[in-house]
Phi, psi and omega in degrees: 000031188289151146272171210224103181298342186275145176042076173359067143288134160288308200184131173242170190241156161251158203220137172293355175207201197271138175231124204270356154193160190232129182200131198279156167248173238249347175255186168283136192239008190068026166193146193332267160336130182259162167259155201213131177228131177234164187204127225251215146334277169226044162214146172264127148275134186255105151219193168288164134202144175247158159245150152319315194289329142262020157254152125263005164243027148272130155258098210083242177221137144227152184247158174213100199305161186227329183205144173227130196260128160301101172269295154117018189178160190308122169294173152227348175185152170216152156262128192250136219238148185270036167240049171248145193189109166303317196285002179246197198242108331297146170314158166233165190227113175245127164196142161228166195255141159267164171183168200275006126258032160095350183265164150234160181222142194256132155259163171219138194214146154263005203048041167218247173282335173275109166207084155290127140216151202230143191233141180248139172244163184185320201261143179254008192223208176304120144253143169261004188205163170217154158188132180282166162312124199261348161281324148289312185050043183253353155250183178199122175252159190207150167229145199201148191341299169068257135100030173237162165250127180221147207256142211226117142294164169285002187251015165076046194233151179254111199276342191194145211207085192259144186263131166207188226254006193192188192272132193275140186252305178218140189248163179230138219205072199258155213283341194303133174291018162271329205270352207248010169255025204242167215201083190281118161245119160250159194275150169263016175244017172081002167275152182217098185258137175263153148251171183225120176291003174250323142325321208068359197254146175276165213220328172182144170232134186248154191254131180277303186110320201223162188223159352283125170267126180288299198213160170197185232197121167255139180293128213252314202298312190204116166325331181274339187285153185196125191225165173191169155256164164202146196036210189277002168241187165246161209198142191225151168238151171225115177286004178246036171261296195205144172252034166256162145279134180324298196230155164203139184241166154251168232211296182235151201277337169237324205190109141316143193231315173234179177206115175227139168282151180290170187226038162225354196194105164343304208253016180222147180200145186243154161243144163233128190290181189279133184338136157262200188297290163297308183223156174219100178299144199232138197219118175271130159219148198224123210293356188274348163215136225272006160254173186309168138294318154287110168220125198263144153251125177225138153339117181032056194258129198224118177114165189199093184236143176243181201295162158311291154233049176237145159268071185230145171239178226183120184221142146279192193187187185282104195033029175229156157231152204244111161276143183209104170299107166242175164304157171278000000 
């Protein structure tokens, strides 16, 4: 929980293996401390983390692990559900897991005697993204190699089921109540389709223009914005303008890999380059100015998740996960 002066890391963390993603989670759990789940080889850690910048009486940071879930393989992603609640009697700890055999898996925890999990199967290739219902959180949608997005019950019955012309990289799921029968996918052939869960039918799609789009992103501050990478830039949408993008830059010198908007500010957002050999560049960009604000390096870093409510991020690494504090 040190701070770490090289390459402006705000703060790390140490971790018992390698860890290939990292999330924050993304709702209220009902307490001062957020939570946080990374995920290595064959297990996910649950843990706290508080900051200075919102205590003064953190020095620095602090983490605190609460649980570690026996995965038995490699994680590739979590997802976190908004019934996870610190603040009850007993807590519950909700997330389910992508992994490198093709199942996801629901956990449930009271962090004591109660750990349930349930494996859902269906996909038949890589999945790359998850994301619970963000109001209820009694489904869970996934996209995958694939080339289907499939919508999930908590008993693992597949409620929905969209066919798509290329591999699904990323889904989205936004909490506005206008929003909540819709569905954002984006495509690795540069379409980004919203769907609709009561039709089942696509409703509006927007275009890159350019290949491979890794990941993209709905903006939680304001519903109309849509960011994603592709090849080596980022490229932003306003959906009641053009289903081209407003704006694009190019960003990392060979392949963009992710994209997450900040969840305090419209207008800030991180990128991250592809692993190098060595390092995986972390890129803070804020749409009011035309170089990075930020620019971060971690050891082999993989995954990009930010705080709820700080313009703070979050990269794994080789047995760290490495933090960075930007401006607003």
């Amino acid at each position: 929980m040190k701070q770490d002066s090289t390459r402006n890391i705000s703060y790390t963390v140490d971790c018992e293996d390698y860890v290939h993603v990292v999330k924050f989670n993304p709702f209220d759990s009902g307490d001062p401390c957020s939570l946080i789940a990374y995920g290595g080889n064959n297990y996910v850690v649950v843990g706290t983390c508080r900051f200075q910048e919102e205590d003064a009486e953190v020095e620095g940071m602090q983490y605190k692990t609460l649980r570690t879930f026996h995965h038995g393989i490699r994680v590739d992603a979590i997802a976190w559900s908004p019934e996870t609640r610190l603040d009850a009697i007993p807590p519950q700890i909700r997330f389910c897991t992508a992994a490198s055999d093709r199942k996801l898996r629901l956990f449930t925890s009271d962090l004591q005697d109660k750990n349930e999990f349930k494996t859902f199967d269906g996909h038949s290739d890589y999945i790359n993204d998850l994301v619970f219902a963000p109001n209820e959180g009694q489904e869970i949608a996934s996209v995958s190699d694939d080339h289907t997005c499939r919508v999930w019950d908590l008993e693992g019955n597949e409620k929905a089921h969209f066919v798509l012309r290329s591999a699904g990289m990323s889904v989205c799921w936004h909490p506005e109540e206008a929003f909540k029968v819709v569905l954002m996918v984006a495509e690795k052939n540069g379409t980004i389709r919203f769907y609709d869960l009561i039709t089942q039918q696509a409703i509006l799609s927007l275009e890159c223009e350019q290949t491979p789009l890794m990941s993209a992103d709905w903006c939680l501050k304001n519903t109309f914005k849509i960011g994603a990478v592709a090849g080596s830039d980022w490229l932003i949408w306003d959906i009641t303008r053009s289903s081209y993008p407003q704006d694009k830059r190019p960003v990392h010198i060979d392949r963009a890999r992710l994209f997450r908007w900040s969840r305090v500010n419209e207008n800030l957002f991180a990128t991250t380059g592809y692993p190098g050999k060595t390092t995986t560049q972390l890129l803070v960009h804020h749409l009011g100015h035309p170089q990075p604000i930020l620019t971060g390096t971690a050891a082999v870093g993989s995954g990009l998740t930010w705080h709820r409510t700080l313009p703070l991020c979050a990269v794994g690494g080789d047995h760290k996960i490495f933090f960075w504090v930007t401006e607003m």
